[in-house]
C-alpha positions, 0 to 999 in steps of 0.5 A: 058539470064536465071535467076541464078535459072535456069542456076544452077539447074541441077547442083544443083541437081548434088549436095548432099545437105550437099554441098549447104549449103557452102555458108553460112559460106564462104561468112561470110568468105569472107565478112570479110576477107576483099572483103565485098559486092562486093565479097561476096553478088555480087558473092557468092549469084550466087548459089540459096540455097535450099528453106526452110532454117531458121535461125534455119537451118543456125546455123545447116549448118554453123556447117556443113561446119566446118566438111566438108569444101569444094569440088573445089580448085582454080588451076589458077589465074581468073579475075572477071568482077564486075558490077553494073548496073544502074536502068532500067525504067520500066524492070521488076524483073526478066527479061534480061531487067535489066541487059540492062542499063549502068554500074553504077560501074565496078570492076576488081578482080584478084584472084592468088592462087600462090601469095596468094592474091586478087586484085581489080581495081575501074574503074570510069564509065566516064573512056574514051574509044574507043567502037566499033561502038560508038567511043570515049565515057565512058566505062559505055555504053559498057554493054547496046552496046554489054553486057558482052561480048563487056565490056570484049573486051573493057577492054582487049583493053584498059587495056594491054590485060588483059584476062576477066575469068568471069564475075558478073552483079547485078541490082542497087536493089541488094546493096539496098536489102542487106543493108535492109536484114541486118539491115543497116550500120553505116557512116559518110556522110561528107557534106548535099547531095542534088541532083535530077536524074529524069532519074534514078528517083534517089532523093537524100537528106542526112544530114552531120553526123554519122548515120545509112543508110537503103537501100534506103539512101546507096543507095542515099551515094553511087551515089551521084555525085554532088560535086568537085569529081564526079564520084570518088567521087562516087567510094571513098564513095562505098568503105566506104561503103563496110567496113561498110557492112563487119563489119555488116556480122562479127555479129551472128545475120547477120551470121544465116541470110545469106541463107536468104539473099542470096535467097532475092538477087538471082533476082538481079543477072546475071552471067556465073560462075558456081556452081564449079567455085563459090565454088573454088573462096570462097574456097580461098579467104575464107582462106586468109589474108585480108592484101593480099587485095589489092583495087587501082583506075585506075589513071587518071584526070578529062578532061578540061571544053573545052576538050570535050562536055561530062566530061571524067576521062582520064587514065594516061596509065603509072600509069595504065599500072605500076598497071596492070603489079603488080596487074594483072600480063599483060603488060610491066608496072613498078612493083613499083614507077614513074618517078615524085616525089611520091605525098604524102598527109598527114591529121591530124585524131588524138588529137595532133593538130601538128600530120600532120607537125611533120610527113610531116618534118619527110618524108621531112628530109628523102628526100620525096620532094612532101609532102603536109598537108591537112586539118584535118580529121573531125573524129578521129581514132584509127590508122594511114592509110597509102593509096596507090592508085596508086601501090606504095605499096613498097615506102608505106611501106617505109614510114611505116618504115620512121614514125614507125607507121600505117597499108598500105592500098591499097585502092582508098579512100585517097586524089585525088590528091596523090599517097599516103594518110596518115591519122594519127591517136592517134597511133602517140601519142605512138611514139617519132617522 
């Protein structure tokens, strides 16, 4: 393995220099259309910039994209391979030893400029698979097992034969430096996290509450694991994560920072797009609406205490194979609903204590038959979310229609237990229910 630098730099080269520059405002674009880090740092600072660029320069360059825009287009639809990769003791920055370790999160991105939209499906690091030559284990020993190549199979194999385009790997460092690169980010941690990994030589001490994490406590938020949700717990919190990072990249002085930004992260990255390719996928996602993002879980459960010796997340091959048929457009999968009544949570986030009953007999008389109110929200907001985790994206915009407020979602951050969340904010308070 080379390092980005040296796999792109005759491409570079091949390059005029007012056409490197495009990843400056793209990846602005990007970030807040709605795909945040895990598009836009873990993808676009695939292209090394040009040394010597400034703040200065970067006002100047972003101007220039305005006036030139970009070369390639997106002809096809492509899948990207996301994965974080878990620390390696003692490897070196900069050597293929950091790209060795096990996959501390795995993303699946389905971009299709027919449909105008962009995918993404969360697959939890304990998902249970068959891994040649290791049998039965987690998906997230593929990558140490066989590299890229090998997760790909696995995948494929696993997930209705979905082809793997591309793919995109960054060390745990990576999400560490970005958060530090630009000033930190602003979440609520919902409970004191305490938790010790002396193998990742991860320790982790957070207090409850609203603040603002540097890159060493992002980092601490998003792999903690210790609670009744493990690992998706761990999936939920990345993502809250990545919105808190996106609004941090709508700001000018986060803007005029990025071609730094991008060269800091550069060591922290492995992939095998090219320059071209890196283009056409910002050129498209740059362009469309962020309600055209869609982010779902793969649906499963948690294995038994005595089911196995390791914990495992079992998919549930009809929910997995509904999502892979609507959002990946491969297999045989429904394009919407399931067999068993749609399970529905509703949380109360607003200042109307009744806001989550008066809707729960909302949907009940409208026949909804699995609805259930969960304890309030600790947080207000502003507006009600409904979240669809499982695909139902049709029955949630029913819904919408049913209460007459709140934005659809596609997101894994709802209750576990649902296939969809409402979390009903002060908008409530502007409708006659």
């Amino acid at each position: 393995m080379t390092s980005i630098a040296q796999k792109m730099s005759k491409q570079i080269v091949k390059i005029r220099s007012g056409l490197g520059p495009f990843l400056t405002k793209s990846t602005v674009l990007l970030l807040s259309g709605g795909l945040a880090a895990t598009i836009g740092s873990f993808i676009a600072v695939t292209m090394p910039m040009p040394g010597g660029i400034g703040a200065r320069e970067g006002q100047q360059l972003l101007g220039d994209l305005f006036k030139n825009g970009f070369r390639y287009q997106l002809k096809r639809p492509v899948n990207v391979l996301v994965m974080g990769i878990d620390r390696v003791v003692g490897a070196k920055l900069g050597s293929e030893e950091i790209f060795s370790g096990n996959s501390d999160s795995m993303l699946l991105l389905h971009i299709d400029p027919k449909q105008s939209g962009v995918s993404l499906l969360s697959i939890p690091r304990d998902t249970q698979v068959e891994i040649p030559n290791l049998g039965l284990t987690k998906i997230n020993q593929a990558n140490p097992a066989g590299g890229p190549a090998l997760v790909n199979q696995v995948i494929s194999d696993n997930f209705a034969g979905v082809p793997i385009d591309r793919y995109v790997r960054f060390s745990t460092d990576a999400f560490r430096e970005l958060i530090n690169q630009v000033g930190g980010v602003e979440v609520t941690v919902p409970i004191d996290m305490v938790y010790e990994d002396n193998t990742q030589k991860l320790s982790i001490n957070l207090k409850q509450g609203r603040q603002t994490l540097d890159g060493d406590k992002a980092e601490q938020f998003a792999r903690f694991r210790n609670d009744a949700l493990g690992d998706i717990g761990r999936v939920q919190r990345q993502q809250v994560l990545l919105k808190a990072l996106r609004e941090k990249f709508t700001s000018p002085l986060v803007i005029v920072r990025i071609p730094g930004i991008l060269r800091a992260l550069q060591p922290y990255i492995d992939t095998n797009m090219t320059l071209e390719e890196i283009s056409a996928l910002l050129n498209y996602v740059a362009g469309i609406d962020q309600k055209a993002i869609k982010m779902v879980l793969l649906p499963g459960r948690f294995s038994g205490d005595k089911e196995f010796q390791s914990s495992y997340w079992i998919m549930e091959p009809d929910a997995r194979d509904r999502i892979m048929k609507e959002y990946f457009n491969v297999g045989l999968g429904q394009a919407d609903g399931t067999t068993a009544p749609l399970r529905i949570i509703i949380q109360n986030a607003s200042n109307n204590p009744d806001a989550a009953q008066t809707i729960a007999m909302k949907l009940s008389k409208a026949g909804y038959e699995n609805v259930s109110v969960s304890d309030d929200r600790s947080e207000q907001q502003t507006q009600t979310q409904i979240i669809v985790q499982g695909g139902q994206n049709q029955a949630a915009e029913s819904i919408q229609h049913i209460i007459g407020i709140g934005i659809v979602e596609s997101s894994s951050i709802g209750e576990l237990e649902s296939d969809i969340t409402l979390r009903i904010g002060n908008d409530m308070g502007r409708q006659k229910l």
